[in-house]
C-alpha beads as a LAMMPS data file, in Angstrom:
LAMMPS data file: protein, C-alpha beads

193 atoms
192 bonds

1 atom types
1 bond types

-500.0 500.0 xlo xhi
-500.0 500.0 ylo yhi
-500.0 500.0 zlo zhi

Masses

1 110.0

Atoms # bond

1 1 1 -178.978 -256.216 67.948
2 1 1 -179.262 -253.737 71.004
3 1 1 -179.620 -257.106 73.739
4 1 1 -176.029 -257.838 71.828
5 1 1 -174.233 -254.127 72.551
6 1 1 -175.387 -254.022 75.967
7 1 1 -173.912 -257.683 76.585
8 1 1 -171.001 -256.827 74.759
9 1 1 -170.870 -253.620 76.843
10 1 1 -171.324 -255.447 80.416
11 1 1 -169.197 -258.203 79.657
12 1 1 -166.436 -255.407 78.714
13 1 1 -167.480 -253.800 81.689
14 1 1 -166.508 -256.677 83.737
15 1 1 -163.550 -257.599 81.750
16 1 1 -161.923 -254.205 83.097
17 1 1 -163.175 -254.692 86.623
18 1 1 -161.378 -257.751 86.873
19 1 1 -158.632 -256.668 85.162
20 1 1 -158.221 -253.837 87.725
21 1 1 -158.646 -256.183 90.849
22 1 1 -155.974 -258.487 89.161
23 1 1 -153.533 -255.440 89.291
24 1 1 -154.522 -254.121 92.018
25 1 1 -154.070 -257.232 93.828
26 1 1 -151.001 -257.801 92.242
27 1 1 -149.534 -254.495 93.996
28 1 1 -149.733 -255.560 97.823
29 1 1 -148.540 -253.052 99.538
30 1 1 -149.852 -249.268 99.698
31 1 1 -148.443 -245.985 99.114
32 1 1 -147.608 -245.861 103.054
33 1 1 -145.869 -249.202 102.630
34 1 1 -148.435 -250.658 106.013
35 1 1 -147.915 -254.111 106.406
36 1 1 -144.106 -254.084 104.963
37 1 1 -143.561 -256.473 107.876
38 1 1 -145.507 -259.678 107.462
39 1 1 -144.879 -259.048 103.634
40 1 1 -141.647 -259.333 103.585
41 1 1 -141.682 -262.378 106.023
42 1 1 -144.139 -263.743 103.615
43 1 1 -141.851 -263.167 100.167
44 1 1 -139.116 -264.442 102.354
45 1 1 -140.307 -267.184 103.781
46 1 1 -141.767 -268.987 100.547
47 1 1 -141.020 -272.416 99.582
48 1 1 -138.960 -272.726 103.772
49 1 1 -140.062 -275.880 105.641
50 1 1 -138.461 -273.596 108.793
51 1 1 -140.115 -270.337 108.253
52 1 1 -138.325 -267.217 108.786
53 1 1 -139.842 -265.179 112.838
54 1 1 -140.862 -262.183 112.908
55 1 1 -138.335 -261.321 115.561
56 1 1 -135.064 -262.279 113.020
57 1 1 -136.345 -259.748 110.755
58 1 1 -135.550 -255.689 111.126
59 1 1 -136.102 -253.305 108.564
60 1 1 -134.344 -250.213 108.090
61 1 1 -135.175 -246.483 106.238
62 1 1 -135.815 -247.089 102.572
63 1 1 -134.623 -245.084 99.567
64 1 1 -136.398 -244.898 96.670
65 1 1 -134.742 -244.483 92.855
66 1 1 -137.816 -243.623 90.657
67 1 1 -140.652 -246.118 90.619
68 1 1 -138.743 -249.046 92.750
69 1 1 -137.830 -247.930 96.519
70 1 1 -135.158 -250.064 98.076
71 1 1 -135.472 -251.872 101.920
72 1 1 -132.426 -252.088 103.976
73 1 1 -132.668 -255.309 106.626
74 1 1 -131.038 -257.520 108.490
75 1 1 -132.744 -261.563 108.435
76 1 1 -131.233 -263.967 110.918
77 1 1 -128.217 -262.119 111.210
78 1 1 -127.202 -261.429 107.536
79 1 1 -127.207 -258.313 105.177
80 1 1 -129.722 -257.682 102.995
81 1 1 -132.704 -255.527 100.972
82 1 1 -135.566 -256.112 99.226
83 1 1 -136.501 -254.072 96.590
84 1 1 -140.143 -252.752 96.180
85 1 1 -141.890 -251.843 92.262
86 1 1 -144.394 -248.617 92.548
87 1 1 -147.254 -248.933 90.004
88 1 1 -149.294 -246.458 88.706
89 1 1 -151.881 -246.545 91.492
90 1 1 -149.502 -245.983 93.885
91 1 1 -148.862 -249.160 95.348
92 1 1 -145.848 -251.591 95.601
93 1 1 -145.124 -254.868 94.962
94 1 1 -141.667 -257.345 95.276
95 1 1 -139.519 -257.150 92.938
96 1 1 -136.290 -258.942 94.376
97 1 1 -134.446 -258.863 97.042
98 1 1 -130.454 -260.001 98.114
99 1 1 -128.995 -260.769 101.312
100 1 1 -125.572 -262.679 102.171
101 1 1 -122.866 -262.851 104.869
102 1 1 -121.128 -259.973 103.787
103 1 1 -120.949 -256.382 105.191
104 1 1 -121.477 -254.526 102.401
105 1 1 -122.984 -254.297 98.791
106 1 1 -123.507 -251.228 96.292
107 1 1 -124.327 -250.853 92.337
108 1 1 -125.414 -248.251 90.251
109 1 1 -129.310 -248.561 89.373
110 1 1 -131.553 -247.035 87.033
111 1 1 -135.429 -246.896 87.098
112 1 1 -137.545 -244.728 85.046
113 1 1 -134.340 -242.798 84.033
114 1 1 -133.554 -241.960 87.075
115 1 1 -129.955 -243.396 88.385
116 1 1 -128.260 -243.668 91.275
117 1 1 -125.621 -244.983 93.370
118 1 1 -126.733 -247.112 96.165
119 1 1 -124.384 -248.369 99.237
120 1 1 -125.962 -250.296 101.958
121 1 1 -123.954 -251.852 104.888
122 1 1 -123.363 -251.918 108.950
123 1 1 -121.875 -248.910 110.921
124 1 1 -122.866 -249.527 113.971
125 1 1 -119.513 -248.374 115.799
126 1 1 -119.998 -244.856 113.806
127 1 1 -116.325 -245.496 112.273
128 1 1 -117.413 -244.818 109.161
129 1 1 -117.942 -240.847 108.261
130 1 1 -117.873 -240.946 104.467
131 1 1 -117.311 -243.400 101.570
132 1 1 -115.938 -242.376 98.539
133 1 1 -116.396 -244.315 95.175
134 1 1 -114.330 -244.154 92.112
135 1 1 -115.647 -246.197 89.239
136 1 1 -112.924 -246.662 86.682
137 1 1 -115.578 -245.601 83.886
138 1 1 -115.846 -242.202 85.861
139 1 1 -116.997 -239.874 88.228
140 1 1 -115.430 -239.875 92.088
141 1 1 -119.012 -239.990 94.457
142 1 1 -118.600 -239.180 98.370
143 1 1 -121.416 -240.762 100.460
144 1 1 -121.950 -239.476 103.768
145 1 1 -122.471 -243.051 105.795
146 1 1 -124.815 -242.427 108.826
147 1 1 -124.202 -244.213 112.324
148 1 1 -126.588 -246.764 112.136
149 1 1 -126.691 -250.905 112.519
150 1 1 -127.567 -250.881 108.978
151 1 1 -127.963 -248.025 106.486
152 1 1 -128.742 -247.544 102.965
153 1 1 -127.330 -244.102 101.328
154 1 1 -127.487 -243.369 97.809
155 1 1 -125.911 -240.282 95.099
156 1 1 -127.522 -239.789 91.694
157 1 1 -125.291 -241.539 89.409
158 1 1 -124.113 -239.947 85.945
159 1 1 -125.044 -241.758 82.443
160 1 1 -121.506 -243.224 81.993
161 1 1 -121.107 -245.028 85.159
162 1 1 -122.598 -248.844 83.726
163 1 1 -125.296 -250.111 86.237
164 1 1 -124.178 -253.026 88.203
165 1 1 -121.567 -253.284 91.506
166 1 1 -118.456 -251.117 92.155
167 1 1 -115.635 -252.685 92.475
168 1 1 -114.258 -252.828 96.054
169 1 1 -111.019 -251.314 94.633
170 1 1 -112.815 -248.405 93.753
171 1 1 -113.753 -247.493 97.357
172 1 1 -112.336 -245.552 100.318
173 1 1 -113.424 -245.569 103.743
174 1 1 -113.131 -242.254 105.885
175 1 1 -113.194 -241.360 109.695
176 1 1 -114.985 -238.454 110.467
177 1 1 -111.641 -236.720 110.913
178 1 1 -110.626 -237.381 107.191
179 1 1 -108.376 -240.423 108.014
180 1 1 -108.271 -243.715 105.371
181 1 1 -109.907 -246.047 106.800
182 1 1 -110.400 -248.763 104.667
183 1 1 -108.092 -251.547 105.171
184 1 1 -110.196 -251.546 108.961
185 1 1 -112.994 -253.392 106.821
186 1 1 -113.504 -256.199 105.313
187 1 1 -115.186 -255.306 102.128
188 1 1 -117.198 -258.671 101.784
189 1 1 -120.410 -258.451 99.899
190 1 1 -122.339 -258.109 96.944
191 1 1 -124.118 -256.046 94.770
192 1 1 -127.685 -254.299 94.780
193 1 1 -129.643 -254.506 91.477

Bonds

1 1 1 2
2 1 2 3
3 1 3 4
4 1 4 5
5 1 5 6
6 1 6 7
7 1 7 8
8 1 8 9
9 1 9 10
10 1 10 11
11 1 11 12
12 1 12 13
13 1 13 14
14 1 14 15
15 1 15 16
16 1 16 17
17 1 17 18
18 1 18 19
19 1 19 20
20 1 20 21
21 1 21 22
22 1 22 23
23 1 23 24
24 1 24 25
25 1 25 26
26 1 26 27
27 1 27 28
28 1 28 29
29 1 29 30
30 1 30 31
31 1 31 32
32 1 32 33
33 1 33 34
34 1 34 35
35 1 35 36
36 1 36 37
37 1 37 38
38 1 38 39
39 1 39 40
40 1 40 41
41 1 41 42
42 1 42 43
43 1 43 44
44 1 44 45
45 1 45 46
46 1 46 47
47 1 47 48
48 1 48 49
49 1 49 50
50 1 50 51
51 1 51 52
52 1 52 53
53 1 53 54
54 1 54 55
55 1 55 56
56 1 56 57
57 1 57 58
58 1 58 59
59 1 59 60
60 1 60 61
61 1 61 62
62 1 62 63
63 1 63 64
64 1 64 65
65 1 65 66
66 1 66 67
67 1 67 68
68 1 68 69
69 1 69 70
70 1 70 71
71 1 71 72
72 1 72 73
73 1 73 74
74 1 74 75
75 1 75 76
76 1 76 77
77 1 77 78
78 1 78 79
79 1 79 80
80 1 80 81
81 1 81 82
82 1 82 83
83 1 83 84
84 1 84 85
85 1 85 86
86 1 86 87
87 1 87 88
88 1 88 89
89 1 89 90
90 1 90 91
91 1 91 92
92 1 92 93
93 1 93 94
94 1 94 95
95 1 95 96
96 1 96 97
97 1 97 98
98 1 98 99
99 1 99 100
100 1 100 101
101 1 101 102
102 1 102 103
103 1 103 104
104 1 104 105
105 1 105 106
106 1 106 107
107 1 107 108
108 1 108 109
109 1 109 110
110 1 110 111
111 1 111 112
112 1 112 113
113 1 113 114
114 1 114 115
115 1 115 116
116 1 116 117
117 1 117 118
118 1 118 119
119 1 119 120
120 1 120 121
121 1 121 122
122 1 122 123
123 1 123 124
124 1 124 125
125 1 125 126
126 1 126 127
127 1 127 128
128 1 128 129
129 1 129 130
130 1 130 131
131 1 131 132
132 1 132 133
133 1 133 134
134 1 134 135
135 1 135 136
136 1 136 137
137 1 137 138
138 1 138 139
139 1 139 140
140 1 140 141
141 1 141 142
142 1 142 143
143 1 143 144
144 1 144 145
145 1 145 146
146 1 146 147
147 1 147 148
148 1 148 149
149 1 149 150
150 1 150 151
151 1 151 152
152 1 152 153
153 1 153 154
154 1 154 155
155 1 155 156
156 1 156 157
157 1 157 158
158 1 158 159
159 1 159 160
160 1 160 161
161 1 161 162
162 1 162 163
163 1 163 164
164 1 164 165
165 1 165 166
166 1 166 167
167 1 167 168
168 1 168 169
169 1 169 170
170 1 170 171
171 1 171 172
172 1 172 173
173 1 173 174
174 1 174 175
175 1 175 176
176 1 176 177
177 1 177 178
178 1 178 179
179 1 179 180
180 1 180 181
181 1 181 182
182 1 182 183
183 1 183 184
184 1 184 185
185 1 185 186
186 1 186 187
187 1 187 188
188 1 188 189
189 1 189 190
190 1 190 191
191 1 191 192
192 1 192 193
């Protein structure tokens, strides 16, 4: 009876050792996010018969809405993020990610209760001062947009905005001397999840 508990007791042993290494394996990428790079080629580049260079691949400052941080970048040209999942170690893993031809996206996301507004796009010419949103189910959020190729900015969102994309009738472009500046742009895009 005792040679049975101590098996029992290894083979539990072991059981949560490997169970461990499975998660922790599961969760790439550290706290530090080291190694973001070839990652993200990597998660890109599966199931391509032309993979994906390094060099057609920039990423930009993250921002980071409770346990998932979201990845600004630009991949062969075109608009994009990836977004990253924190678990309770500390370290990330792919969630999903969206890119397209157009020059903006946004959407209201939520993560461990925590939500937020989140508007990423290209304002490279610094035209762009501020962005103001106006979802028709409430709230009016100004965005300060930051010169930058590509930037991600976000504004805690309240409880009765519905997650999902803002409709680009809903936003307003500004100059930094307060001028409307929004029929300048073409508000192609999509949304960020």
């Amino acid at each position: 009876m005792k040679k049975f508990a101590l098996f029992f007791s290894a083979a539990a042993v072991l059981c949560i050792l490997a169970g461990l290494t499975a998660y922790h394996r599961s969760f790439p990428l550290d706290a530090g996010l080291n190694g973001l790079e070839p990652a993200a080629l990597q998660w890109f580049n599966r199931g391509k018969s032309v993979p994906y260079e390094a060099d057609q691949l920039e990423l930009y400052s993250p921002v980071t809405v409770g346990s998932r941080t979201y990845v600004p970048l630009e991949l062969d040209g075109r608009l994009g993020y990836l977004c990253l999942s924190r678990g309770f170690t500390g370290r990330y893993k792919f969630d999903h990610s969206g890119r397209g031809t157009g020059s903006f996206r946004n959407g209201v996301v939520e993560s461990d209760g925590v939500r937020a507004l989140l508007f990423l796009g290209r304002n490279g010419d610094d035209r762009i001062a501020r962005a103001v949103f106006s979802p028709e189910d409430g709230g009016t959020y100004e965005l300060d947009v930051p010169a930058s190729p590509v930037f991600l900015v976000s504004a805690p969102a309240d409880d009765t905005v519905s997650t999902g994309s803002i409709s680009i009738e809903e936003i307003t472009f500004y100059d930094s001397q307060g001028r409307d500046i929004t029929e300048s742009f073409d508000l192609s895009g999509g949304t960020i999840q």
